[in-house]
VEXDREN-2710 file (C-alpha; in Angstrom, 1 decimal):
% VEXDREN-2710
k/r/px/py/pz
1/UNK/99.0/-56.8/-126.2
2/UNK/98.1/-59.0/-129.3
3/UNK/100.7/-61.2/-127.3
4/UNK/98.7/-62.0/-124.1
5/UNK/95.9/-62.0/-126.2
6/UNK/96.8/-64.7/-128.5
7/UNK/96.5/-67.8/-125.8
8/UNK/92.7/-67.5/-126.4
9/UNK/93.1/-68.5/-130.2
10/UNK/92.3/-67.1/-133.7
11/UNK/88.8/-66.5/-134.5
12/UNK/87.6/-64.1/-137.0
13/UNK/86.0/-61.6/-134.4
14/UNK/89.6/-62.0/-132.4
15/UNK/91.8/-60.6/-135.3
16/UNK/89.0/-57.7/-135.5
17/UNK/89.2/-57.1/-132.0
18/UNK/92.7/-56.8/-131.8
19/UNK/92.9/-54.4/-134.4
20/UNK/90.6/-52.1/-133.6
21/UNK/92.7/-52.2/-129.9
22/UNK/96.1/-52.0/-132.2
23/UNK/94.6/-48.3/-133.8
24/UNK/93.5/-47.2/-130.1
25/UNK/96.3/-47.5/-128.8
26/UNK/97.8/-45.9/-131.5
27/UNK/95.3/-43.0/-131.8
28/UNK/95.5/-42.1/-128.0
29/UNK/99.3/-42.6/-128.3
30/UNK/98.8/-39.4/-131.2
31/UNK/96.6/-37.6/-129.0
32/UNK/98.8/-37.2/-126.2
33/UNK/102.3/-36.8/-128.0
34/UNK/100.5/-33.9/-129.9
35/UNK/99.2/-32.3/-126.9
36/UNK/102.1/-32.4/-124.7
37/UNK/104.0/-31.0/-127.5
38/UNK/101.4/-28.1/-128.6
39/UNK/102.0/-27.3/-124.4
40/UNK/105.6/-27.4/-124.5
41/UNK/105.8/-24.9/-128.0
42/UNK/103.3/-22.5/-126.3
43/UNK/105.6/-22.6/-123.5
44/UNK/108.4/-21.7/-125.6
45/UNK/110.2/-25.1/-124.1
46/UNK/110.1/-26.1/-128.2
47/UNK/110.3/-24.0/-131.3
48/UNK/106.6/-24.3/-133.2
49/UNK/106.4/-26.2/-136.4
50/UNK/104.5/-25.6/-139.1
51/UNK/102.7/-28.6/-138.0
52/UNK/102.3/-27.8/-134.1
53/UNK/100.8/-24.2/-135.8
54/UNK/98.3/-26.2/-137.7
55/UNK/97.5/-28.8/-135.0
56/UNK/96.8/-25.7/-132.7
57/UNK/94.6/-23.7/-135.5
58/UNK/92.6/-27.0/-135.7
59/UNK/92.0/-26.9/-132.6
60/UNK/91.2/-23.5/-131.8
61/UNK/88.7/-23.6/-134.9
62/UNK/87.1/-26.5/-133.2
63/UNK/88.3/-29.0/-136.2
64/UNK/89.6/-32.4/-135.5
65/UNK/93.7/-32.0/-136.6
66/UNK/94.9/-34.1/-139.4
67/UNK/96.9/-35.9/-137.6
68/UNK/94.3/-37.5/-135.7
69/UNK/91.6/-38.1/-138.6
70/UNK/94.5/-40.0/-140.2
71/UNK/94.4/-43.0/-136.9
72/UNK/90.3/-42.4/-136.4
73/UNK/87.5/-44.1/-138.4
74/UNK/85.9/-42.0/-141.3
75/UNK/84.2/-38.9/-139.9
76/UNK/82.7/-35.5/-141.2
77/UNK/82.4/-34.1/-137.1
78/UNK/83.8/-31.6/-135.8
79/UNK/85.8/-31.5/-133.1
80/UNK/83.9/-31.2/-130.1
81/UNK/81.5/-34.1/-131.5
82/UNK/84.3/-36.0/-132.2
83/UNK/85.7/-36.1/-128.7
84/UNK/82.2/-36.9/-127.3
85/UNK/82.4/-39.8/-130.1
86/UNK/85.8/-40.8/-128.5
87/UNK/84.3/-41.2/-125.2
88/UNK/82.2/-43.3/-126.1
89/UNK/83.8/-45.5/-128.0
90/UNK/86.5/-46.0/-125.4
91/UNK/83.7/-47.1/-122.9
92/UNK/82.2/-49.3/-125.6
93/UNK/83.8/-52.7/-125.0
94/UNK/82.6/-52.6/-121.4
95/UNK/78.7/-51.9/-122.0
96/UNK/78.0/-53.6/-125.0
97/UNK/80.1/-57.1/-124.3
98/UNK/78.0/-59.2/-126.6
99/UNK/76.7/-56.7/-129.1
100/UNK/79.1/-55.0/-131.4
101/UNK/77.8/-51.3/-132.6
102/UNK/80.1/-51.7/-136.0
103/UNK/79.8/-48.0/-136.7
104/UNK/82.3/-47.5/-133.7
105/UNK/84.6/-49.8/-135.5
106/UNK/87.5/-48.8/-137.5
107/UNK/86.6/-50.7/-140.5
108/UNK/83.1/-52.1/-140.0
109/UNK/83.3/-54.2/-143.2
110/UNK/85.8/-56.1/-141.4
111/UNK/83.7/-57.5/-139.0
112/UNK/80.2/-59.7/-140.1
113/UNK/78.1/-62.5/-138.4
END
């Protein structure tokens, strides 16, 4: 991605930018590995870990799993919040084009105007 990206030049906003798309990418890419395999265990297709058990007892206690708060921006919600927060962020680029929120960013101190 940061490939195609880079024809447009270096500015300060695109480095942000790109690294908030970099941790996306890599937080969705989380989300589904740890679903899909949460399925598959419950299936009995793959033995449960000690980590899948956790994953699903975060879940089912409505908490956002570890290994999702590690790849998500600093948060005290729960899980059901969380994914509503999610949502929205993955929509953000798209409504607000010109007007950064920074509390959806990833590390808000890294971007200033």
């Amino acid at each position: 991605m940061r490939k195609k990206l880079e024809a447009d030049g270096f500015s300060p906003i695109f480095v942000v930018l790109v690294q908030e798309l970099e941790r996306w990418e890599m937080l969705n890419i989380r989300i589904s590995k740890s679903l899909s395999q949460l399925k598959k265990a419950l299936l009995g297709e793959i033995a449960m870990s000690n980590e899948l058990d956790a994953f699903g007892n975060s879940l089912f206690n409505g908490q956002l799993p570890a290994n999702w708060r590690k790849l998500t921006p600093q948060t005290d919600k729960m899980l059901g919040s969380w994914i509503d927060f999610h949502q929205k962020r993955q929509v953000w680029p798209r409504c607000h084009r010109y007007a950064p929120r920074t509390s959806r960013i990833h590390t808000p101190c890294s971007l200033t105007f």
